[in-house]
N, C-alpha and C positions, 0 to 999 in steps of 0.2 A: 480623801485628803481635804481638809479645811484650806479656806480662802489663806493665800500668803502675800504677804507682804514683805519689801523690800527691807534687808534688815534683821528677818523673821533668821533665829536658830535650828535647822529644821534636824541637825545631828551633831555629836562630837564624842571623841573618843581621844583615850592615851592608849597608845603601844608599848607594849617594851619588849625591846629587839634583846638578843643576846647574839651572843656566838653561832648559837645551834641554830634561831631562826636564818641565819647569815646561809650555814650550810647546807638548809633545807630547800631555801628557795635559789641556792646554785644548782642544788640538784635538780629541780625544777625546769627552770630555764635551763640550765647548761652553759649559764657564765663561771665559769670558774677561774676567773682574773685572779691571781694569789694576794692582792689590794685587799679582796674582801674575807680573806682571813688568815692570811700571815701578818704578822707586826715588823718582821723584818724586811720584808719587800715593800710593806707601803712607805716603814721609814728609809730607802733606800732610792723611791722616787721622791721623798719628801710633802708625804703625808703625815697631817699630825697621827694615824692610826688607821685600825682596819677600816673600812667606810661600808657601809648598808649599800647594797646596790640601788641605782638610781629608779630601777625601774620596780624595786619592789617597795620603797620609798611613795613613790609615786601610786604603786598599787593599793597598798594600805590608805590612801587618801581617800582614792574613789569609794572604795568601799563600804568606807564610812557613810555613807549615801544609801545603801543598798536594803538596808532595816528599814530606813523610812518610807524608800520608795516600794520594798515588795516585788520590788523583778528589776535583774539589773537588764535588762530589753529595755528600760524605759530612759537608758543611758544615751544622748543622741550624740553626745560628741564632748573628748573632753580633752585637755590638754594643761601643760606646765612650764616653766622655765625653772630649772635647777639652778639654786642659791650658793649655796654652801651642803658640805656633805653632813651624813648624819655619822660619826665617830663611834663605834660601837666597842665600849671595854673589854675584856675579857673578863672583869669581875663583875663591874658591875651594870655594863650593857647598854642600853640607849631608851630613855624614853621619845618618843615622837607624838604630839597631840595634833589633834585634828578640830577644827572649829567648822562646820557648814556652813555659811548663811545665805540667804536671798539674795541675788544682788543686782537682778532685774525678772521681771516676769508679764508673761503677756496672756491673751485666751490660752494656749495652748502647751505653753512649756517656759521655766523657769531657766535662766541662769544663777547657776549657785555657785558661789566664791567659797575658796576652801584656803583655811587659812590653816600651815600646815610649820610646825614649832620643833625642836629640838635646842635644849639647853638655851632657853630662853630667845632663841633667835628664828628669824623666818628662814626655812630650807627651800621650799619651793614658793615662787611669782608668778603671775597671773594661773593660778590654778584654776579653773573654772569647769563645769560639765555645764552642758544644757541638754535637759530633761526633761522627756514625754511628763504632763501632769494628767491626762485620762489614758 
């Protein structure tokens, strides 16, 4: 891994969620809140629509990390504040982008800010990991 610098891009990615990934990763976890994919129960707590689960949302962020770094072991800690949800269509689904950057680093491990988008707007705040760099 070359010298980084605060600043530095070190990964980014677009997702596109649909219905099916919705399903997938309920079945995974084992959230199956009817929010993340009935249209009629989310409009009936007064959601604009079905919502991406917060924690798979979240998962997709980290990840985006995981190419660059080559093990996610080298993940030391990493945390978020949810913004707003990510509204997934049934036709035509949800993009979510992911931006990496430096946003401090010292001998031994980085902090990396992860700037994480849907429909033009930020979903998660202070996203950050801080990560083993040997």
């Amino acid at each position: 891994m070359s010298a980084l610098t605060v600043g530095d891009v070190v990964a980014e990615r677009t997702v596109h969620l649909t219905r099916e990934s919705l399903v997938r990763y309920a079945g995974a976890s084992g959230d199956f809140n009817p929010i993340h994919y009935r249209d009629d129960i989310a409009a009936a707590v007064g959601l604009p629509g079905v919502l991406a689960h917060g924690m798979l949302t979240m998962g997709l962020a980290v990840q985006t990390l995981v190419p660059w770094l080559g093990d996610v072991g080298r993940i030391i800690d990493y945390g978020v504040r949810f913004t707003r949800p990510v509204v997934v269509d049934a036709e035509e689904g949800a993009d979510v982008s992911v931006v990496a950057k430096v946003g401090a680093v010292d001998e031994d491990t980085a902090r990396i800010d992860l700037t994480v988008t849907y429909d033009a707007a930020t979903v998660l705040v202070k996203a950050q990991a801080r990560v083993r760099l040997a």
